[in-house]
N, CA, C and O atoms as CSV, one atom per row, in Angstrom:
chain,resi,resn,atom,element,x,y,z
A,1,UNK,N,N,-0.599,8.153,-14.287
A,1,UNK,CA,C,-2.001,8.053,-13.953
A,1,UNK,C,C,-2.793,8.969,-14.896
A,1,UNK,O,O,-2.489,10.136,-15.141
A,2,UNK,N,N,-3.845,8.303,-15.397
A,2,UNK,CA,C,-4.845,9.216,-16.211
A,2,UNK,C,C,-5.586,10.935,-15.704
A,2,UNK,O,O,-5.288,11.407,-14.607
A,3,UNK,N,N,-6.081,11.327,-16.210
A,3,UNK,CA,C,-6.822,12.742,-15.437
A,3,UNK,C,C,-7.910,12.353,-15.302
A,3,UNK,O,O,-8.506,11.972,-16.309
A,4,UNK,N,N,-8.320,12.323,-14.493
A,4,UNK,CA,C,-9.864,11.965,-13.644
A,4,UNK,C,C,-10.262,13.205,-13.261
A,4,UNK,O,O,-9.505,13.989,-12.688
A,5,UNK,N,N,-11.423,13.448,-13.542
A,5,UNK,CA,C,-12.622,14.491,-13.141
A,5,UNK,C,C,-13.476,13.958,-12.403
A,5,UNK,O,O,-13.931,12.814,-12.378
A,6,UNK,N,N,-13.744,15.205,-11.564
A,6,UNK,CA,C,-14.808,15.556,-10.393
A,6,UNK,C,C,-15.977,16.638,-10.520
A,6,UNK,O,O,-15.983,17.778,-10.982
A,7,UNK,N,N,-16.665,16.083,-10.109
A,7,UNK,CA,C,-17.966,17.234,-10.100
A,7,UNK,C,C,-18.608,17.575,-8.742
A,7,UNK,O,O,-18.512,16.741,-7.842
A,8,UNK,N,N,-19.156,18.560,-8.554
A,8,UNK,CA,C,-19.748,19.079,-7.926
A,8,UNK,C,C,-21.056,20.048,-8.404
A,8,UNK,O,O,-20.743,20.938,-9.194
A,9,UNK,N,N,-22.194,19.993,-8.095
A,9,UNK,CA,C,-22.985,21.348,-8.644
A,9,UNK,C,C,-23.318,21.908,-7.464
A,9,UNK,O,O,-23.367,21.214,-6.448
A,10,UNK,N,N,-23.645,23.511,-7.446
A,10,UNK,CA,C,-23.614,24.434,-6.526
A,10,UNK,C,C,-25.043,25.254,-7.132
A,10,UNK,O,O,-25.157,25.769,-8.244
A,11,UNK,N,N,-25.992,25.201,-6.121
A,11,UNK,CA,C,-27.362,25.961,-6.733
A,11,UNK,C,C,-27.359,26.737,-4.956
A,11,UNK,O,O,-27.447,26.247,-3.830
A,12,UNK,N,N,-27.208,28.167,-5.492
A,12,UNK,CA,C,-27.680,29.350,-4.831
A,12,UNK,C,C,-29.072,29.288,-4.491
A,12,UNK,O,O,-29.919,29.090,-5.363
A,13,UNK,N,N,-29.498,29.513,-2.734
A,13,UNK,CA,C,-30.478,29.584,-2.725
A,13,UNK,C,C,-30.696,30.394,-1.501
A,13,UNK,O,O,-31.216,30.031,-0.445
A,14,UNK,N,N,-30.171,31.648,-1.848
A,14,UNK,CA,C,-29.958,32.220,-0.272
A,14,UNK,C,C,-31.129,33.147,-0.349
A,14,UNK,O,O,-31.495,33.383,-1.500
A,15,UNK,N,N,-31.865,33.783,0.705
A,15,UNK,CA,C,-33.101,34.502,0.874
A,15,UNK,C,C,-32.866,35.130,2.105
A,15,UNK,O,O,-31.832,34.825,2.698
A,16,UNK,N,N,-33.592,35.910,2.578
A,16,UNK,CA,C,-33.600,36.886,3.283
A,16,UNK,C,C,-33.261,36.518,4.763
A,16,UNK,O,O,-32.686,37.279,5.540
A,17,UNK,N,N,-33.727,35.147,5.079
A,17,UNK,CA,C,-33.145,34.857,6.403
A,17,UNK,C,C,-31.496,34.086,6.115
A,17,UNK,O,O,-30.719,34.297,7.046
A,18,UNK,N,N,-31.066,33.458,5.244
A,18,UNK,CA,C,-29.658,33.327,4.941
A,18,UNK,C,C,-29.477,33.904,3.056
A,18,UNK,O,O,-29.871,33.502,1.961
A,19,UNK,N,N,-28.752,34.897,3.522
A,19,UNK,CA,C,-28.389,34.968,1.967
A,19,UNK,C,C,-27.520,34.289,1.585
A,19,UNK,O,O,-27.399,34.341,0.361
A,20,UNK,N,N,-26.350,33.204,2.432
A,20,UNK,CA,C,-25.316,32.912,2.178
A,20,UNK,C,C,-25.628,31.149,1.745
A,20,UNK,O,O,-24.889,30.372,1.140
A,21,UNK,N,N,-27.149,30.903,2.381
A,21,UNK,CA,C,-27.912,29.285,1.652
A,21,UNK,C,C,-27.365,29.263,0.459
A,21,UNK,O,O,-27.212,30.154,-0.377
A,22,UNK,N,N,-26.974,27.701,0.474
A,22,UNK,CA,C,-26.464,27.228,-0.749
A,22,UNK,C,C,-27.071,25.406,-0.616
A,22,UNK,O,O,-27.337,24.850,0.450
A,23,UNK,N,N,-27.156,24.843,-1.848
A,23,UNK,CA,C,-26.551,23.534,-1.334
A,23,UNK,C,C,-25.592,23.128,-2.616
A,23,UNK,O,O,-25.390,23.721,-3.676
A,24,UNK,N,N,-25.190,22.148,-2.209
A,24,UNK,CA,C,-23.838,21.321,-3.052
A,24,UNK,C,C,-24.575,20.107,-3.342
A,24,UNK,O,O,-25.202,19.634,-2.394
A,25,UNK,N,N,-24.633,19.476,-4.509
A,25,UNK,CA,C,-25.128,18.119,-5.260
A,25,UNK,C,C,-23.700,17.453,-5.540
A,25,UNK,O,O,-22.967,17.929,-6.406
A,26,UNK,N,N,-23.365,16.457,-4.863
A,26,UNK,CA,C,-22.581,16.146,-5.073
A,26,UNK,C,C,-22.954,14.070,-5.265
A,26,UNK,O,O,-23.153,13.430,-4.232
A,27,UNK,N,N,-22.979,13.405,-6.546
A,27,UNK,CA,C,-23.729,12.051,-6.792
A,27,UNK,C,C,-25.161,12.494,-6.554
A,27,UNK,O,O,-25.738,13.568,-6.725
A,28,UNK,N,N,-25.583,11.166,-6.048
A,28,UNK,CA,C,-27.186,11.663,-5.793
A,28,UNK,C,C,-27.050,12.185,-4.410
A,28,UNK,O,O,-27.959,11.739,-3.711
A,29,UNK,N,N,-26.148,13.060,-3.685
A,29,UNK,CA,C,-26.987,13.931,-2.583
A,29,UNK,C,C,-26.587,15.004,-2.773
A,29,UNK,O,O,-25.920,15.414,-3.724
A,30,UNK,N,N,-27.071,15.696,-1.625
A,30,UNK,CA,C,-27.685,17.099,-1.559
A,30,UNK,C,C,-27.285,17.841,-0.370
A,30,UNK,O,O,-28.067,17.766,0.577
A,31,UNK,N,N,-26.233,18.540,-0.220
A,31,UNK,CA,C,-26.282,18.583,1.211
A,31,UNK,C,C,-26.068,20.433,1.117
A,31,UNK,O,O,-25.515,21.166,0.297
A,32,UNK,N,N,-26.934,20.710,2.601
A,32,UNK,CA,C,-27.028,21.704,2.305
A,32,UNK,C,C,-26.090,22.647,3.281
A,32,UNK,O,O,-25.748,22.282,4.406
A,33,UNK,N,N,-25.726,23.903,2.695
A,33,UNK,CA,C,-24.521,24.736,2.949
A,33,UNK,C,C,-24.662,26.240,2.955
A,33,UNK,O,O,-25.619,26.778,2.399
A,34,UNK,N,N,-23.643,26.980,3.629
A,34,UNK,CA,C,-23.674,28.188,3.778
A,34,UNK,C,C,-22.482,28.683,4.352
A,34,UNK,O,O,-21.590,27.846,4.216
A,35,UNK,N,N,-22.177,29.497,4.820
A,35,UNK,CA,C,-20.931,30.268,5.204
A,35,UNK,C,C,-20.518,29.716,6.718
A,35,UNK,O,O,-21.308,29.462,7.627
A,36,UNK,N,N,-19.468,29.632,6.740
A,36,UNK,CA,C,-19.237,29.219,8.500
A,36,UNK,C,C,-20.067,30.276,9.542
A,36,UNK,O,O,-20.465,31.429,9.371
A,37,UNK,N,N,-20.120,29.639,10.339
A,37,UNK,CA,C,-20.682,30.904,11.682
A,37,UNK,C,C,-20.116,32.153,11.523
A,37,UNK,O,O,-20.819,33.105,11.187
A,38,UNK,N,N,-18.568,32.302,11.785
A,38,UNK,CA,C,-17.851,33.145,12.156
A,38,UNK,C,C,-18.386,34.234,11.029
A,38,UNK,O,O,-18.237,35.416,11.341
A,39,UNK,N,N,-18.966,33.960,9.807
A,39,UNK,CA,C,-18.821,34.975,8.853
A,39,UNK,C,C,-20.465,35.188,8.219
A,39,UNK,O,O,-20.823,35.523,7.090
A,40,UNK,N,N,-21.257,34.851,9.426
A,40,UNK,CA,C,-22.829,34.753,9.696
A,40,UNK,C,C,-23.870,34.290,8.947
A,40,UNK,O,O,-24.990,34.739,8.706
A,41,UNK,N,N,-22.971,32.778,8.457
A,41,UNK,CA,C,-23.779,31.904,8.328
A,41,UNK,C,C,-24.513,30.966,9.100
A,41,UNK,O,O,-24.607,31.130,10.316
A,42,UNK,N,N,-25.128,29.849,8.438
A,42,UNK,CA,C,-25.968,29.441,9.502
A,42,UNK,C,C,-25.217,28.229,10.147
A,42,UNK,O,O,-24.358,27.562,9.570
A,43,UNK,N,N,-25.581,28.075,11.192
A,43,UNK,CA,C,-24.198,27.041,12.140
A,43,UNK,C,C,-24.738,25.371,11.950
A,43,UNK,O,O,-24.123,24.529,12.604
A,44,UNK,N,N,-25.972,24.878,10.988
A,44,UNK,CA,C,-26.553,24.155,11.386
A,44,UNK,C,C,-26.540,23.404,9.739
A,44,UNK,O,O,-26.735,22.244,9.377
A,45,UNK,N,N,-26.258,24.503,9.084
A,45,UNK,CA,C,-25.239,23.866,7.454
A,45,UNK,C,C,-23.642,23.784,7.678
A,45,UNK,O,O,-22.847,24.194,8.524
A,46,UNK,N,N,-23.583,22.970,6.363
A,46,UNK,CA,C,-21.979,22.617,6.383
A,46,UNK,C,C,-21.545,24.031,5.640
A,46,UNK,O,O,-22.207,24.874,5.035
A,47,UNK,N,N,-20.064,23.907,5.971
A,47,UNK,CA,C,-19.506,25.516,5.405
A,47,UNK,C,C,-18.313,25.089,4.551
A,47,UNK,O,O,-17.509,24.261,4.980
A,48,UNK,N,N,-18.167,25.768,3.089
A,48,UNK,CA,C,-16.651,25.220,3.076
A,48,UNK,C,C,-15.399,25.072,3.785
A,48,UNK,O,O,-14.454,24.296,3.637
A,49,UNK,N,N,-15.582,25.811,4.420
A,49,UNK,CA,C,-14.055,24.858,5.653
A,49,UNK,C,C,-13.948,23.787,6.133
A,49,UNK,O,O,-13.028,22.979,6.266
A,50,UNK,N,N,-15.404,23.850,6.500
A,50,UNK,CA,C,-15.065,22.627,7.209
A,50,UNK,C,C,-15.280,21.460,6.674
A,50,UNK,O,O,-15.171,20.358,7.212
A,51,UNK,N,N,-15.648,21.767,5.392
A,51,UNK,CA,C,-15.503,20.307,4.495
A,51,UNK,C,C,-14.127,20.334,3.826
A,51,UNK,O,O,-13.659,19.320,3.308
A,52,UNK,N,N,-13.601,21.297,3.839
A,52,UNK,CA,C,-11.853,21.020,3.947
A,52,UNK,C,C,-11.498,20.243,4.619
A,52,UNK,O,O,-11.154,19.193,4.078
A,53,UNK,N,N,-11.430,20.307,5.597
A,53,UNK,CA,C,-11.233,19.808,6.829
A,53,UNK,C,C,-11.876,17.933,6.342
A,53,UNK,O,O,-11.344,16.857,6.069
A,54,UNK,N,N,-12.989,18.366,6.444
A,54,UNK,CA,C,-13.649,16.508,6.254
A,54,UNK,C,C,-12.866,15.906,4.910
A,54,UNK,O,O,-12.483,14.740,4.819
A,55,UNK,N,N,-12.732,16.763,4.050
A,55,UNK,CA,C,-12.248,16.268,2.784
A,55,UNK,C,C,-10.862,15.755,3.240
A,55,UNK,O,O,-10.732,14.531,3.227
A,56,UNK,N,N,-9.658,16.603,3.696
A,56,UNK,CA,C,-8.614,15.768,4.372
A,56,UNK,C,C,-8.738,14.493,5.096
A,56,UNK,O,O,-7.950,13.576,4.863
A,57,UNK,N,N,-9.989,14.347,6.245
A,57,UNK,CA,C,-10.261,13.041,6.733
A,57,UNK,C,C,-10.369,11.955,5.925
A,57,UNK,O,O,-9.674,10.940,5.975
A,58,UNK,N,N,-11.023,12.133,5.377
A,58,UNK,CA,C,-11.765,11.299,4.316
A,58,UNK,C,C,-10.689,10.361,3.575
A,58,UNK,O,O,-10.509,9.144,3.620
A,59,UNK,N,N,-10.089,11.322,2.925
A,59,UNK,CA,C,-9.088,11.201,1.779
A,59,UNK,C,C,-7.624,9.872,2.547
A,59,UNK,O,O,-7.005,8.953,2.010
A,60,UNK,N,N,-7.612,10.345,3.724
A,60,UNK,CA,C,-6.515,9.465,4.531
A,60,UNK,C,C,-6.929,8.667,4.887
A,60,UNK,O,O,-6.291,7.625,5.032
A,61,UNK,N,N,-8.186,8.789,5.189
A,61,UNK,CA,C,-8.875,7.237,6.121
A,61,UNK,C,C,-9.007,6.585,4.596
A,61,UNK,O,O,-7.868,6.372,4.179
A,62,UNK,N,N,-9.568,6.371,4.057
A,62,UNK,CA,C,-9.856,5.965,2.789
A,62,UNK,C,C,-8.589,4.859,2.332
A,62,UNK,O,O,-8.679,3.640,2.184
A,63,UNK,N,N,-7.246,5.854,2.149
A,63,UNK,CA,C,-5.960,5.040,1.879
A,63,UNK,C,C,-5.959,4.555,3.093
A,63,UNK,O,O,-6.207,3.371,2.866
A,64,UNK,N,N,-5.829,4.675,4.430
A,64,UNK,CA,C,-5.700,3.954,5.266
A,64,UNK,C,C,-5.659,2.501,5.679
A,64,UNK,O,O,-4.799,1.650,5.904
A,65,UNK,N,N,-7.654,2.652,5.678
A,65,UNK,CA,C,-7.978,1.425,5.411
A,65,UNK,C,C,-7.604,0.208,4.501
A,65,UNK,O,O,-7.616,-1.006,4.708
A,66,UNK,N,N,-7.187,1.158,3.155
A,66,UNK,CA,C,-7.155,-0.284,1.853
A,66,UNK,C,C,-5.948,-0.325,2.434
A,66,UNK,O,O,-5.610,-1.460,2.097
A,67,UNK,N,N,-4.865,0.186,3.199
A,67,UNK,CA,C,-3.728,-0.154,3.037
A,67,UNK,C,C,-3.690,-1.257,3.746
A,67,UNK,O,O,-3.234,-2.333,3.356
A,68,UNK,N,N,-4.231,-0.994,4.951
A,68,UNK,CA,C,-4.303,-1.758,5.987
A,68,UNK,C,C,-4.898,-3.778,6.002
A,68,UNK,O,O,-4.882,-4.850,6.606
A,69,UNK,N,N,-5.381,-2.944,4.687
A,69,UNK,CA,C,-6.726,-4.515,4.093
A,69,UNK,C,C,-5.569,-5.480,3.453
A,69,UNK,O,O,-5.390,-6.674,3.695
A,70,UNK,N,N,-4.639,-4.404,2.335
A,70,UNK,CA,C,-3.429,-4.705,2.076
A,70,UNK,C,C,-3.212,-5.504,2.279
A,70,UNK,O,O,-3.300,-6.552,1.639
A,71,UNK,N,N,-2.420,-5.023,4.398
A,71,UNK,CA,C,-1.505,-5.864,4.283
A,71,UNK,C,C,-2.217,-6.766,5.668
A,71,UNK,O,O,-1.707,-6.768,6.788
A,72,UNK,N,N,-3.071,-7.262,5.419
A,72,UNK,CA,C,-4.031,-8.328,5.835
A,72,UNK,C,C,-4.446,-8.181,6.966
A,72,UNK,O,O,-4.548,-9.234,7.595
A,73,UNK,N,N,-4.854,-6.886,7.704
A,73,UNK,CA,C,-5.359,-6.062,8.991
A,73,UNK,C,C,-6.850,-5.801,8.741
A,73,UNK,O,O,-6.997,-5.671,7.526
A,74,UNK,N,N,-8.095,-5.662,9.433
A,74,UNK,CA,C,-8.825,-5.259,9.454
A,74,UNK,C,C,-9.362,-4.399,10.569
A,74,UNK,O,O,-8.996,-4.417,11.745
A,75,UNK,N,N,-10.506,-3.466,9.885
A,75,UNK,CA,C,-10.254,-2.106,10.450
A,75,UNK,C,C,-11.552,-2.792,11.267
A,75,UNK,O,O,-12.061,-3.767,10.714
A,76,UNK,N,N,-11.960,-2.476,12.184
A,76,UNK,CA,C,-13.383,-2.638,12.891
A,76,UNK,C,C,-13.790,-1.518,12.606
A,76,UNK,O,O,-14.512,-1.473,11.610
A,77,UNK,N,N,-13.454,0.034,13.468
A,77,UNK,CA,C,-13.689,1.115,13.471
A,77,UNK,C,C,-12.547,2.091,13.036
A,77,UNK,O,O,-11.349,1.807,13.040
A,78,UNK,N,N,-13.080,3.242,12.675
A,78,UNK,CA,C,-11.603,4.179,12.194
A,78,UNK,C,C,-12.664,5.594,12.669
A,78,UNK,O,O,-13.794,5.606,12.182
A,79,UNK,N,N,-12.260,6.718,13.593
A,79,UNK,CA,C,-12.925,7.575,13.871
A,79,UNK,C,C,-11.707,8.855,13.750
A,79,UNK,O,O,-10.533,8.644,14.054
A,80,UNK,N,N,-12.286,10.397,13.179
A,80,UNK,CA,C,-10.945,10.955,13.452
A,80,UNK,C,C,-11.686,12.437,14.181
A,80,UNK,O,O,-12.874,12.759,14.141
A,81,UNK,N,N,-10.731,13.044,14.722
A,81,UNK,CA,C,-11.171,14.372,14.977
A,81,UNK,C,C,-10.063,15.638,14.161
A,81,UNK,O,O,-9.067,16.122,14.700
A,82,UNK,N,N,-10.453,15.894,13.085
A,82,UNK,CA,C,-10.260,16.478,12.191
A,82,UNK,C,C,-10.126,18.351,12.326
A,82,UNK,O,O,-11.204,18.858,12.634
A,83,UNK,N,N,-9.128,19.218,12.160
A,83,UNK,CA,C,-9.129,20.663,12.354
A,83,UNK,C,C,-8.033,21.207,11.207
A,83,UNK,O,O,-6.821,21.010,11.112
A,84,UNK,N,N,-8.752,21.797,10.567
A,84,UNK,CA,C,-8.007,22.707,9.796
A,84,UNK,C,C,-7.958,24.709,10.139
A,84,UNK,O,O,-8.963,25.409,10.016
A,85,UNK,N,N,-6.810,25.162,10.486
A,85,UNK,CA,C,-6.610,26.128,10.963
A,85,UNK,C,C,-6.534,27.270,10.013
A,85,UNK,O,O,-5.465,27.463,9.434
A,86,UNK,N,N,-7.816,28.251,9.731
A,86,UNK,CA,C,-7.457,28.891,9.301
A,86,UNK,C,C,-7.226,30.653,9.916
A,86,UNK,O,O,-8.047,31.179,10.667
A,87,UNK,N,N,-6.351,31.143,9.571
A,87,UNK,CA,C,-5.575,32.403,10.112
A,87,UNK,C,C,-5.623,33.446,8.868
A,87,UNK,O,O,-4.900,33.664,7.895
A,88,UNK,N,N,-6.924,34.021,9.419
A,88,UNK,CA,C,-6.647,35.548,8.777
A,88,UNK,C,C,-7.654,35.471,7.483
A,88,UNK,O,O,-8.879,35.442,7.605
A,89,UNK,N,N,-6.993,35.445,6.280
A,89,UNK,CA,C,-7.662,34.761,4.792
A,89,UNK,C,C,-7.113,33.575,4.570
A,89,UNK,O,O,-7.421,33.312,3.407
A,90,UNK,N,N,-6.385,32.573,5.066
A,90,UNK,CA,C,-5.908,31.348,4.314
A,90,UNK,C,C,-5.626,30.406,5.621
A,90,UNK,O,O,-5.240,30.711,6.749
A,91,UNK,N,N,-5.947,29.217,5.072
A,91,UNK,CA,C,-5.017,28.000,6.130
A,91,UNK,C,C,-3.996,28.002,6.010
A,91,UNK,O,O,-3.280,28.418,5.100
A,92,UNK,N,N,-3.767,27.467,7.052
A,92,UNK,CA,C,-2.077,27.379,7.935
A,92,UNK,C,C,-1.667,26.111,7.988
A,92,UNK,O,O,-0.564,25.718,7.608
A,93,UNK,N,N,-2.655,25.354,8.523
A,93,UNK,CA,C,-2.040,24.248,9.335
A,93,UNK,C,C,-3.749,23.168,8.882
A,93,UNK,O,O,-4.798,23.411,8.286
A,94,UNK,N,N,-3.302,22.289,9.407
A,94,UNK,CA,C,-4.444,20.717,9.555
A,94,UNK,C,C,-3.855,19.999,10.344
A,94,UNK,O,O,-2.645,19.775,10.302
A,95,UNK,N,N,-4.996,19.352,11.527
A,95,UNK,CA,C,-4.606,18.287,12.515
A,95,UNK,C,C,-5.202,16.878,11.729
A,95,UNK,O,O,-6.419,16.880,11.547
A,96,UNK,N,N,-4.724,16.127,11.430
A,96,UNK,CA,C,-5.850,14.607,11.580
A,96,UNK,C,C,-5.587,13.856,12.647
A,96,UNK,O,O,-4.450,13.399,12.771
A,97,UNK,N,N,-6.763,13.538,13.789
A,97,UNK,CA,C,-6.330,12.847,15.143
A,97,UNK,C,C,-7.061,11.643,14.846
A,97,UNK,O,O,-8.016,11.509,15.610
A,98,UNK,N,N,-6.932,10.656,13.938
A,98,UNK,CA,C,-7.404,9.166,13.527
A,98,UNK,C,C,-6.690,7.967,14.802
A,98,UNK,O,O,-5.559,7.585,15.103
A,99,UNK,N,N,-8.251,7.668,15.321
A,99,UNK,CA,C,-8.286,6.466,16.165
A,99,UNK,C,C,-9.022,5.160,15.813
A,99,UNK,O,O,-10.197,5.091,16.175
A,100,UNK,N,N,-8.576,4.289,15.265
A,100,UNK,CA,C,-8.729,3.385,14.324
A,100,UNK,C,C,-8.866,1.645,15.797
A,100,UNK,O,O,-7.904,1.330,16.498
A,101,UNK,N,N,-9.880,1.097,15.831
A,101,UNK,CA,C,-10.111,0.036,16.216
A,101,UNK,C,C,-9.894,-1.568,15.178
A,101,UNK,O,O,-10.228,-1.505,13.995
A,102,UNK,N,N,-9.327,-2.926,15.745
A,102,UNK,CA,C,-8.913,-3.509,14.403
A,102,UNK,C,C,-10.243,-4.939,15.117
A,102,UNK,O,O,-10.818,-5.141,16.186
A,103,UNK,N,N,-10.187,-5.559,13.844
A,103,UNK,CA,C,-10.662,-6.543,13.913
A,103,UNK,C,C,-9.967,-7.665,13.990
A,103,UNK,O,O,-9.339,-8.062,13.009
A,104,UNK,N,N,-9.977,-8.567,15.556
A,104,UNK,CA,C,-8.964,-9.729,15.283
A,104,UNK,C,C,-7.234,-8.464,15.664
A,104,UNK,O,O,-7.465,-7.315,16.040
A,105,UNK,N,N,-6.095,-8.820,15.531
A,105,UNK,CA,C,-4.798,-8.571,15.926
A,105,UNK,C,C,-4.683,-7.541,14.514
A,105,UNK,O,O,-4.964,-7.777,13.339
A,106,UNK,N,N,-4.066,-6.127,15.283
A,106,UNK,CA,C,-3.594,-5.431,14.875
A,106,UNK,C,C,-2.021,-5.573,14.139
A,106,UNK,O,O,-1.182,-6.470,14.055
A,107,UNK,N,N,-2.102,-4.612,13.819
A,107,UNK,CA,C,-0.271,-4.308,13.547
A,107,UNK,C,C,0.621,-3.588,14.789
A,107,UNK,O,O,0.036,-2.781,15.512
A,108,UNK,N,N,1.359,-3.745,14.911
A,108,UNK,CA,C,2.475,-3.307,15.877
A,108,UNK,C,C,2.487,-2.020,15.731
A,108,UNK,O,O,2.112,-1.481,14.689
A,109,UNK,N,N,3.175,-1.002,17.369
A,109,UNK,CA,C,3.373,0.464,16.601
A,109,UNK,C,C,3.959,0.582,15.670
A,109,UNK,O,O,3.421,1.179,14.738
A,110,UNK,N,N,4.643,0.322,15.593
A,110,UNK,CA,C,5.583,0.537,13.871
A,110,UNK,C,C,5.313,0.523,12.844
A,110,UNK,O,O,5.684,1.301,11.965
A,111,UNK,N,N,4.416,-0.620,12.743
A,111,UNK,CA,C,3.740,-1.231,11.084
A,111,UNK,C,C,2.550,0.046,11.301
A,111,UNK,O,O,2.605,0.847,10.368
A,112,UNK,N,N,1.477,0.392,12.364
A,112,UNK,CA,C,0.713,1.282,12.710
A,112,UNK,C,C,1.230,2.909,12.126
A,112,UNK,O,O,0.455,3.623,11.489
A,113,UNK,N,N,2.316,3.229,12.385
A,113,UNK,CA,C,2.867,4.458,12.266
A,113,UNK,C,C,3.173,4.589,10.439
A,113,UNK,O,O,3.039,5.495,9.617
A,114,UNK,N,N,3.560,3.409,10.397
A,114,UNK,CA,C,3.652,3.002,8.784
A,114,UNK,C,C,2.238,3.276,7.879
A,114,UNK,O,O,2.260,4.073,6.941
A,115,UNK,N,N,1.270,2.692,8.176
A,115,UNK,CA,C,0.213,2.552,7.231
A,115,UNK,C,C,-0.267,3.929,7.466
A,115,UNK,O,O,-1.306,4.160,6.846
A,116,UNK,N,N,0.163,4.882,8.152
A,116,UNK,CA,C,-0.686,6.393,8.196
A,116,UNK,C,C,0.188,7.493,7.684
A,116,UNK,O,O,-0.108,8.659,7.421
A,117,UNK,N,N,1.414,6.819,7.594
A,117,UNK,CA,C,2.551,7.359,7.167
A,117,UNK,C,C,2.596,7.624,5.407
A,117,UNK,O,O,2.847,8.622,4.731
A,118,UNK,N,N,2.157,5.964,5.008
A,118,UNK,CA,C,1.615,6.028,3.596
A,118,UNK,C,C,0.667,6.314,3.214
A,118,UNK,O,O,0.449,6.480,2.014
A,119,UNK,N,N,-0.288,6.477,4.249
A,119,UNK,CA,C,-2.061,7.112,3.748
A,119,UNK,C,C,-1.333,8.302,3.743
A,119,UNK,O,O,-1.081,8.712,2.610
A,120,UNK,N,N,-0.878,9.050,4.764
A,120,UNK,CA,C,-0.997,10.281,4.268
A,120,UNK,C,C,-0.173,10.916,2.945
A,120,UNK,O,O,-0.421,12.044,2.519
A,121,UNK,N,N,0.873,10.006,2.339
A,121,UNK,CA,C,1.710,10.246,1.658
A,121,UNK,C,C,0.790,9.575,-0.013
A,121,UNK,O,O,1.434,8.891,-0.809
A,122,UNK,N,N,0.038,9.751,-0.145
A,122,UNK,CA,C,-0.659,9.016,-0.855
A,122,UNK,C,C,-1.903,9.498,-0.909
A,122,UNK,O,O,-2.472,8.947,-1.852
A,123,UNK,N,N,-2.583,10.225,-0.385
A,123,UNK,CA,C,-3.682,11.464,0.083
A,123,UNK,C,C,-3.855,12.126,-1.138
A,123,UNK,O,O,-2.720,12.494,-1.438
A,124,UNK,N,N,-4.991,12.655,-2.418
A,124,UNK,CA,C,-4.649,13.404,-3.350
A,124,UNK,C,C,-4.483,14.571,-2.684
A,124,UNK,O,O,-3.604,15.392,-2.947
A,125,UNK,N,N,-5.484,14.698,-1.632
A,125,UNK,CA,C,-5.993,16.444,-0.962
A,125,UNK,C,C,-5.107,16.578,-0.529
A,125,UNK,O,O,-4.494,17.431,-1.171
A,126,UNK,N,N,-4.411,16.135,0.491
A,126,UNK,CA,C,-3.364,16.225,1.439
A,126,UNK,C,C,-1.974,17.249,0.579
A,126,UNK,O,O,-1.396,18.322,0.752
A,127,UNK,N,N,-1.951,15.723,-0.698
A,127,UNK,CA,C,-0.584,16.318,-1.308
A,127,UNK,C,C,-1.057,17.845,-2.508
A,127,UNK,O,O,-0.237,18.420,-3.224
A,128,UNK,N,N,-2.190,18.107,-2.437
A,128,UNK,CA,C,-2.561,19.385,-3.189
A,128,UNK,C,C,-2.824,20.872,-1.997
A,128,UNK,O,O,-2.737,22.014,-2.448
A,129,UNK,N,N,-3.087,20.661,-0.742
A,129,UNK,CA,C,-3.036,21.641,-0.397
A,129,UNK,C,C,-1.338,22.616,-0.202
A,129,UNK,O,O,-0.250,22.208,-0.607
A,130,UNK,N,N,-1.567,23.762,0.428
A,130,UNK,CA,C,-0.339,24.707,0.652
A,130,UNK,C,C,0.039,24.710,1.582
A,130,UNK,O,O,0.902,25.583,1.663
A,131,UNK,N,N,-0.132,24.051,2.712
A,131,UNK,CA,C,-0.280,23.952,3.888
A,131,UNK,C,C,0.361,22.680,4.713
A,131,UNK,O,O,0.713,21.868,3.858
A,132,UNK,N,N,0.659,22.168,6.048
A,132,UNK,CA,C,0.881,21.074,6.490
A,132,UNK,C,C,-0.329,20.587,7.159
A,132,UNK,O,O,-0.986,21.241,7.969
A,133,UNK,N,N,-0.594,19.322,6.741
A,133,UNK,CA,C,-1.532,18.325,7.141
A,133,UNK,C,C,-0.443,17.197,8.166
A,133,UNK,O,O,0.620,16.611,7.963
A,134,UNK,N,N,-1.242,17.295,9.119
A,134,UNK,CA,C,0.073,16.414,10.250
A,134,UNK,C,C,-1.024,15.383,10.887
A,134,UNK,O,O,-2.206,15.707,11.004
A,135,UNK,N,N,-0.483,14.029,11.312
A,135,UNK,CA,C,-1.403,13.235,11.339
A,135,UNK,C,C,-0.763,12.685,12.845
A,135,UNK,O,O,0.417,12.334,12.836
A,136,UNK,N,N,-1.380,12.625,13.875
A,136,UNK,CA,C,-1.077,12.580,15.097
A,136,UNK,C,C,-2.379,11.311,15.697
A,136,UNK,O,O,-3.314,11.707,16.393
A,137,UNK,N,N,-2.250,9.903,15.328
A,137,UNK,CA,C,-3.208,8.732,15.669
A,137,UNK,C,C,-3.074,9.142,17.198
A,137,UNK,O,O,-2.156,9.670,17.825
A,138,UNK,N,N,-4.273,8.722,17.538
A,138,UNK,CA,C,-4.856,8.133,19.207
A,138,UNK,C,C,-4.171,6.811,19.201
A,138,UNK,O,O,-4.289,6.051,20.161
């Protein structure tokens, strides 16, 4: 596989009521960011963790779905509840709890356990973090 690049831009914009304001440009949006709560940012921006966290979702549902399109399943809905654990200075652990609705007849548990089995094995984020990402469907 070729090397593919990613971007992100990061413009500081922290002031006296958050010094820790940031936002992230990432395509054409804009979303704006700051430090998690715990470390007294503002609770009402996104924080890098927890777009760790979303970035793991993302990344599995993503393969998921095409896999699923694959192998001639359609997704209606795919929802997850997503936690990445971090302990101390570093993560530990990641939950992905993906509950996926189909359109028309599903796949069997098996073939089901399969296509999340290969999303996650197939994940770039997943297979780059240090950590276990464990994927436990509804």
């Amino acid at each position: 596989m070729a090397i593919t690049k990613f971007h992100a831009k990061l413009v500081w914009e922290g002031g006296e009521e958050d010094r820790r304001a940031h936002r992230i440009e990432l395509s054409s949006q804009s979303l704006p960011a700051s430090s998690a709560p715990a470390f007294g940012g503002d609770p009402s921006k996104a924080d890098p963790e927890e777009m760790l966290a979303g970035a793991l979702s993302s990344c599995h549902a993503l393969w998921f779905v095409a896999l699923a399109r694959k192998d001639g399943f359609k997704v209606a809905s795919y929802e997850d509840s997503a936690v990445a654990i971090l302990d101390d200075d570093r993560f530990t652990s990641a939950l992905l709890r993906p509950r996926v609705e189909w359109k028309g007849e599903g796949p069997d548990a098996d073939a089901y356990a399969e296509l999340h089995r290969q999303a996650h094995s197939r994940c770039f984020i997943s297979n780059s973090v240090n950590f276990p990402v464990e994927v436990q469907p509804e």
